[in-house]
ZAMARGU-4260 file (C-alpha; in steps of 0.2 Angstrom, whole numbers, plus 5000, padded with zeros to 4 digits):
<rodrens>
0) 5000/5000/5000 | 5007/5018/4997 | 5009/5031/5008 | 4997/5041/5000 | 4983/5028/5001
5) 4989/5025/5021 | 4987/5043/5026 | 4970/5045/5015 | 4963/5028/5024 | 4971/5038/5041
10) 4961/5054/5037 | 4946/5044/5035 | 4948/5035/5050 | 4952/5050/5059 | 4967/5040/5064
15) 4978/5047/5082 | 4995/5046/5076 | 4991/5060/5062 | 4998/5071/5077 | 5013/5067/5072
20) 5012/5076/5055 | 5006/5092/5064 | 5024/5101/5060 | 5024/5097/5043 | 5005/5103/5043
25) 5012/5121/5054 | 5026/5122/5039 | 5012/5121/5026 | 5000/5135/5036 | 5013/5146/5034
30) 5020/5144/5017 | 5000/5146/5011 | 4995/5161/5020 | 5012/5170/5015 | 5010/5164/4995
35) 4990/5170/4998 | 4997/5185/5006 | 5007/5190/4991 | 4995/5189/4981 | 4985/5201/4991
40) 4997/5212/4992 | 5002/5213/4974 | 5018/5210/4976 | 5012/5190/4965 | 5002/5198/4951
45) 4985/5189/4947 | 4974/5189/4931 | 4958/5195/4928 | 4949/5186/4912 | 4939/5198/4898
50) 4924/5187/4904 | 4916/5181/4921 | 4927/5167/4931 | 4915/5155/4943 | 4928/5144/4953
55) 4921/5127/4957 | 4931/5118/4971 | 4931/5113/4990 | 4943/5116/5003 | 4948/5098/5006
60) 4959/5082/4997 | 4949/5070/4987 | 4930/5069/4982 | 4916/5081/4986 | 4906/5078/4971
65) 4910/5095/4962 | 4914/5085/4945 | 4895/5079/4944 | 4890/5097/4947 | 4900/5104/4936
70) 4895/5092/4922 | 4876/5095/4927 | 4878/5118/4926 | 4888/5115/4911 | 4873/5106/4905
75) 4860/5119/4910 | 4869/5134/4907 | 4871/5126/4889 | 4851/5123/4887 | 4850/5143/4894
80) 4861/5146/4879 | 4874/5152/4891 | 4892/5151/4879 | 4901/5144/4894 | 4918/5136/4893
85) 4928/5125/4905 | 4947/5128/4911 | 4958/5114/4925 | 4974/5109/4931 | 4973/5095/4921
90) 4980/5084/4937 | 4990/5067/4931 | 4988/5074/4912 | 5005/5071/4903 | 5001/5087/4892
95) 5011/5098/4884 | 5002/5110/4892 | 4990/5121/4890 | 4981/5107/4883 | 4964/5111/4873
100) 4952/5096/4876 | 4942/5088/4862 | 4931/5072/4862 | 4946/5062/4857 | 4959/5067/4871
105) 4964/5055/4882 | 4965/5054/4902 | 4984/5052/4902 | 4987/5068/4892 | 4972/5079/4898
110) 4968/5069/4916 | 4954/5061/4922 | 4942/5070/4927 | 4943/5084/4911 | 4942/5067/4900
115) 4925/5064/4910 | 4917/5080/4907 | 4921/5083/4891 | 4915/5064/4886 | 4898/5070/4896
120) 4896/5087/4888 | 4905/5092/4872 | 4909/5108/4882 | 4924/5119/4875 | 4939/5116/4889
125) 4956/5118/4889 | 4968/5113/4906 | 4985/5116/4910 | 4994/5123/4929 | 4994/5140/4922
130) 4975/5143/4920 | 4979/5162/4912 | 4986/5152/4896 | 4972/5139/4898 | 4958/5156/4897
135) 4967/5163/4881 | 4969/5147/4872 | 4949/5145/4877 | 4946/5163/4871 | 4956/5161/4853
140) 4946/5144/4847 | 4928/5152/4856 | 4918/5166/4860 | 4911/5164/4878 | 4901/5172/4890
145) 4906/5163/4909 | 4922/5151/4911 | 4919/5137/4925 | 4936/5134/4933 | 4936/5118/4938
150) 4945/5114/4957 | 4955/5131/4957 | 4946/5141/4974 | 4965/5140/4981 | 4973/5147/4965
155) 4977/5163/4970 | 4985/5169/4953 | 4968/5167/4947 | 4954/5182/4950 | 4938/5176/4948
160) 4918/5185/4951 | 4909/5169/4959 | 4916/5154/4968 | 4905/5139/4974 | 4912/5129/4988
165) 4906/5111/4988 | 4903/5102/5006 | 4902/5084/5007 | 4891/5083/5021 | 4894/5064/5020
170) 4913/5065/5024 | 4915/5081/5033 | 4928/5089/5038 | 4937/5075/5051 | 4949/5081/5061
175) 4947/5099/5054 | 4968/5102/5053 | 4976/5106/5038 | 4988/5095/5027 | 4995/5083/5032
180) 4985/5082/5046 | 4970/5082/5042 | 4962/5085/5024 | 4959/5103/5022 | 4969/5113/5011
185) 4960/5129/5019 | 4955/5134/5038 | 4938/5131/5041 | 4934/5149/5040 | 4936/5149/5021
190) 4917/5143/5021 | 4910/5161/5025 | 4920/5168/5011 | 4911/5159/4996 | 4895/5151/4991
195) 4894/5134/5000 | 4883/5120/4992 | 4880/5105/5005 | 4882/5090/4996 | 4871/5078/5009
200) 4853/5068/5008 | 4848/5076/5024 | 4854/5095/5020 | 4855/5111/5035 | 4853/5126/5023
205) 4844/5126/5006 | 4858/5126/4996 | 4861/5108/4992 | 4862/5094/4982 | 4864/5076/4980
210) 4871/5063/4966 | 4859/5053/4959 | 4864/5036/4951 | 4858/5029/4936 | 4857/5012/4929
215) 4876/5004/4928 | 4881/5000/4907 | 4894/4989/4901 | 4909/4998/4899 | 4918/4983/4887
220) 4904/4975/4878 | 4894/4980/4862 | 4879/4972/4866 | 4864/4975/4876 | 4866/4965/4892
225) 4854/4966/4909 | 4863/4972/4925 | 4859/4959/4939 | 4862/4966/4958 | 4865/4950/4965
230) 4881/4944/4955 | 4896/4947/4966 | 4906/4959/4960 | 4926/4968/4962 | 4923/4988/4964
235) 4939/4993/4958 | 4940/5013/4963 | 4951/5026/4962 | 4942/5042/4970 | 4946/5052/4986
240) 4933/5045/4996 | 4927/5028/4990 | 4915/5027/5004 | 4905/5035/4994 | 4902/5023/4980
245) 4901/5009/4992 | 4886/5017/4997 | 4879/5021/4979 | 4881/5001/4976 | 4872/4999/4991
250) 4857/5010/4986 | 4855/5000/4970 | 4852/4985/4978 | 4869/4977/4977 | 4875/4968/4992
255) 4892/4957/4986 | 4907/4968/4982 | 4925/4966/4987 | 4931/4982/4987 | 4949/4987/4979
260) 4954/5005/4982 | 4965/5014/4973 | 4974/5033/4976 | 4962/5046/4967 | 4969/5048/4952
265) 4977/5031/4949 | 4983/5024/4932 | 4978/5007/4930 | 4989/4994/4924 | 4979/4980/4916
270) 4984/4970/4931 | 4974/4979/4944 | 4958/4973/4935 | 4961/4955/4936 | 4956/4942/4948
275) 4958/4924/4951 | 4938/4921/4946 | 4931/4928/4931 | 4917/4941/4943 | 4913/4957/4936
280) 4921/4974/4939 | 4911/4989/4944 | 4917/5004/4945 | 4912/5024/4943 | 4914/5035/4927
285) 4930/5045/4932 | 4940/5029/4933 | 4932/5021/4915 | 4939/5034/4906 | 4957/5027/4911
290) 4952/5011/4910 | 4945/5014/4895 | 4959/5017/4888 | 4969/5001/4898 | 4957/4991/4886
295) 4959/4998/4870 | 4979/4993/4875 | 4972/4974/4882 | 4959/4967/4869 | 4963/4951/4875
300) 4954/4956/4891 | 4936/4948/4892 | 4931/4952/4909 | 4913/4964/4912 | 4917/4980/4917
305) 4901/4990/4924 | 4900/5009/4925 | 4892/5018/4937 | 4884/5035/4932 | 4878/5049/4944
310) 4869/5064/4941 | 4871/5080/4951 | 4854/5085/4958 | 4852/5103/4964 | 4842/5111/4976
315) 4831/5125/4969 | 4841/5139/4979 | 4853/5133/4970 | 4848/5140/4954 | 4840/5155/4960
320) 4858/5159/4965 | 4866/5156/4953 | 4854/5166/4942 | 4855/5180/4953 | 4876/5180/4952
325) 4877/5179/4934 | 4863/5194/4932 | 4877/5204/4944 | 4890/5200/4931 | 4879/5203/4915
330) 4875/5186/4910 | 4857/5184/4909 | 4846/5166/4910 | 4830/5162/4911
</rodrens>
């Protein structure tokens, strides 16, 4: 097991030796607030876009559920004929960077999740770690009215008119310490600075929402083939908090899995998806688009591989917000 995937299980479990890391998290408090300082000050230029910036992101490691609902305001904005267009890191891309994604691009060049979204939506996206260069290279192939930056609320060098903070209700906050730690990238307080969107089935405020999952398709077949719940199944993920899709199984009536977790983020070698028996595979979108792509290397592979898809469902607040914070920045929807 790697170190990375020892202290994720440790944050999880709220484990009490992650005291011990408390030095290294003091050491990364201070280098944060001084680079966020900078910025502040001037003395670290940022950038301001020609159009309006809405920051996607959380303030902790791992899964909150902001690539579901990003897809999903891609997706409505569109149908509100919103020209809107997508920028990211591109985290585990190869590149070069910036990187303008397409239908055809692969998760080892662009990463994971922009693979995903652009699969789901078609919508114009570009990544790359300087997210100025990623906007322009946006702005010279489209005209655009709003640019969703995806996972960027502690990029600093990056101005932007409306963030969105995502809470996974679910996982919390756990020990509420900063990396190392703990999971937070950000003090606690960051929460009153943006707009926070609960991500819970039981919800205290009315901004929320939840994923929704649909019914699981065959990533490796052609044909049409039923999904039976009661087969026993490997969940092979790769997420930051695979609890999460434990649960989704659950809620779909399937009882036998043996779960198989993996770092968020992990490339798949062909021989993490095979087993002694010939079970299927189950597993959630953001890791078939890399094991996709493992396949297209492996045809000798036969084993099923079931996809879970989930859809972000939002609270009406929701939209009413975001109507209003778009009218406040001249974008108008209806």
């Amino acid at each position: 097991m790697s170190l990375a995937q020892v202290i994720q299980d440790a944050w999880n479990a709220q484990s009490k030796w992650l005291v011990l890391l408390r030095p290294l998290s003091c050491l990364y408090s201070t280098a944060f607030n001084l680079n966020k300082s900078l910025y502040q000050q001037g003395i670290k230029k940022s950038y301001t876009a020609p159009v309006p910036v809405m920051v996607i992101g959380n303030i902790t490691v791992g899964g909150s559920g902001k690539t579901p609902l990003l897809i999903h305001l891609v997706e409505y904005l569109t149908k509100k004929d919103v020209k809107v267009g997508v920028i990211s890191r591109g985290y585990g891309g190869t590149g070069p960077f910036p990187c303008y994604v397409d239908t055809l691009a692969t998760a080892e060049t662009v990463g994971d999740e922009p693979a995903l979204i652009v699969q789901s939506t078609g919508v114009p996206m570009a990544v790359g770690p300087n997210r100025q260069q990623s906007i322009e290279l946006l702005l010279s192939k489209h005209e655009l009215d709003l640019i969703i930056c995806d996972d960027g609320l502690q990029h600093w060098a990056l101005n932007r008119q409306i963030e969105w903070i995502v809470l996974d209700n679910n996982r919390g906050l756990g020990n509420q310490k900063l990396l190392p730690e703990g999971y937070l990238r950000e003090p606690v307080e960051r929460l009153k600075t943006g707009t926070v969107i609960e991500h819970t089935a039981q919800p205290e405020s009315d901004l929320h929402m939840h994923l929704a999952p649909s019914q699981p398709y065959l990533l490796n077949r052609a044909e049409l083939q039923d999904f039976d719940p009661n087969l026993p199944f490997y969940a092979v993920v790769g997420i930051g908090f695979p609890q999460r899709f434990y649960q989704t199984l659950e809620s779909l009536g399937i009882q036998q899995f043996q779960c198989h977790e993996f770092p968020d983020h992990h490339d798949y070698e062909i021989e993490d998806l095979e087993f002694e028996d010939q079970y299927p595979i189950i597993t959630t979108e953001k890791d078939a688009v890399k094991i996709m792509a493992l396949l297209k290397q492996n045809p000798e592979f036969k084993r099923d591989i079931w996809v879970v898809p989930v859809e972000a469902v939002l609270s009406p607040a929701c939209y009413e917000v975001l109507q209003q914070q778009l009218n406040e920045h001249g974008i108008s929807i209806s």
